[in-house]
C-alpha positions in Angstrom: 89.0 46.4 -69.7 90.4 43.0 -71.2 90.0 39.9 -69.7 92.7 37.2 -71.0 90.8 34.3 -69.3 87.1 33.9 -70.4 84.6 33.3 -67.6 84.3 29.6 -67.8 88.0 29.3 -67.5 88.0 31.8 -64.6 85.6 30.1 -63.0 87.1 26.5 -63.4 90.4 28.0 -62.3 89.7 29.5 -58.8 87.2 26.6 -58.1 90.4 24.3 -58.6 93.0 27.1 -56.4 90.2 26.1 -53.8 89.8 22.1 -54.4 93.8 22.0 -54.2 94.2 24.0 -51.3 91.6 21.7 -49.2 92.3 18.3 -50.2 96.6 19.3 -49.8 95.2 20.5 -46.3 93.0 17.8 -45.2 95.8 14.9 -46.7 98.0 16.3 -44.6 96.3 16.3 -41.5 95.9 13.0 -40.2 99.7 13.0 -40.4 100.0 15.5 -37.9 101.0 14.6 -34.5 98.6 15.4 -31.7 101.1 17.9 -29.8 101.0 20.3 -32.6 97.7 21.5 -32.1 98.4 24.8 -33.4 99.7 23.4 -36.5 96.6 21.6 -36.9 94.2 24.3 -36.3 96.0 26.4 -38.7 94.8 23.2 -41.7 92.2 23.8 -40.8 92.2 27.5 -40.9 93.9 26.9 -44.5 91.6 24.4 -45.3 88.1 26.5 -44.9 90.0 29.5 -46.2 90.6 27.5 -49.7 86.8 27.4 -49.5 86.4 31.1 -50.1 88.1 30.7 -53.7 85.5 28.2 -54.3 82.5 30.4 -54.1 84.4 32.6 -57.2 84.5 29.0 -58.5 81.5 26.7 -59.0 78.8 29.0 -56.6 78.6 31.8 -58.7 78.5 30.0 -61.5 74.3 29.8 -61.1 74.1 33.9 -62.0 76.4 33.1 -65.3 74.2 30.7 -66.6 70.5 32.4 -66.2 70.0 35.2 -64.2 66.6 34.8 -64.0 66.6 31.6 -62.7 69.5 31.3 -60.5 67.6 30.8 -57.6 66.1 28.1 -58.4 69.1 26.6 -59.5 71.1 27.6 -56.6 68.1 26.1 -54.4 68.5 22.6 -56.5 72.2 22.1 -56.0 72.0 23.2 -52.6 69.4 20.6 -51.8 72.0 17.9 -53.3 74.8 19.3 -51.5 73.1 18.9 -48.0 71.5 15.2 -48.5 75.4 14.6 -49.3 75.8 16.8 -46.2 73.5 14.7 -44.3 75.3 11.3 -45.1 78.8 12.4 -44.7 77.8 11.8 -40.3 76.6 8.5 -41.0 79.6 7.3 -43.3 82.2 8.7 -40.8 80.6 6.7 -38.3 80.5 3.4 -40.2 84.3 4.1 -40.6 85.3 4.7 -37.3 82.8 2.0 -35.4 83.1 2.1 -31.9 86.3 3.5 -32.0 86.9 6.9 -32.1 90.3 7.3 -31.1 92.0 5.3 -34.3 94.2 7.5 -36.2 93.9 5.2 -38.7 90.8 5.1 -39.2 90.4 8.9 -38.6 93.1 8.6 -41.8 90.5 6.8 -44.2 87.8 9.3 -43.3 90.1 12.1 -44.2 92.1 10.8 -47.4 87.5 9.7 -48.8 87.3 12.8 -48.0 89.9 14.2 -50.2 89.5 11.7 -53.0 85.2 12.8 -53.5 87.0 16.0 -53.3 88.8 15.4 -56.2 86.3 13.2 -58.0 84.0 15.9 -57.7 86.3 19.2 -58.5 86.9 16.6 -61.6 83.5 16.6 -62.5 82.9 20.3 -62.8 86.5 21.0 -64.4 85.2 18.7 -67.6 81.7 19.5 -67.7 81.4 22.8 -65.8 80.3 25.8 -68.2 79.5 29.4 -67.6 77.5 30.1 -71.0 74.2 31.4 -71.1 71.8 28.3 -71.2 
């Protein structure tokens, strides 16, 4: 079997299939309307769906770069992810105040969302390898 695409490629390719799909899904939905609620749940749907190509992206990249320590790895970046995680409450809620109900605040939350998104698919797409370290 040939491969025309070599790992690190692969890898930076479907993690970006994935970035696209959720930042074109979550930009467009605080322009929905709130009658189409089935629209919306289907973003959504779309939106955690694009997810799935991500962990053929950047997730699996841990096993390509040292087998035997890919746990502890995985562990590391996974401890970063949820302190980011655990902020992302306490930033949406600096946003929206006492006001919940502001689409347009709801629209700021959503289009920071997108833009550490791309900031971040960014990151890995120029420094992201697969090589054996």
């Amino acid at each position: 079997v040939t491969f025309r695409l070599n790992l690190t490629t692969f890898r930076k390719l479907v993690n970006a299939i994935g970035a696209c799909g959720v930042v074109a899904t979550v930009t467009v939905l605080p322009n929905l309307s709130t009658e189409w609620r089935t629209l919306v749940i289907v973003f959504l749907t779309t939106a955690l769906s694009a997810l799935g190509f991500q962990f053929c992206g950047f997730l699996d990249n841990h096993k390509d770069m040292s087998e035997n320590y890919s746990g502890s790895l995985m562990m590391l970046s996974r401890a970063v992810a949820s302190v980011v995680g655990a902020l992302v409450p306490i930033v949406v809620g600096l946003i929206l105040g006492d006001n919940i109900s502001d689409s347009k605040r709801w629209h700021t939350v959503f289009l920071t969302l997108a833009s550490f998104y791309v900031a971040c698919n960014l990151v890995y797409a120029v420094a992201g390898s697969s090589g054996r370290q």
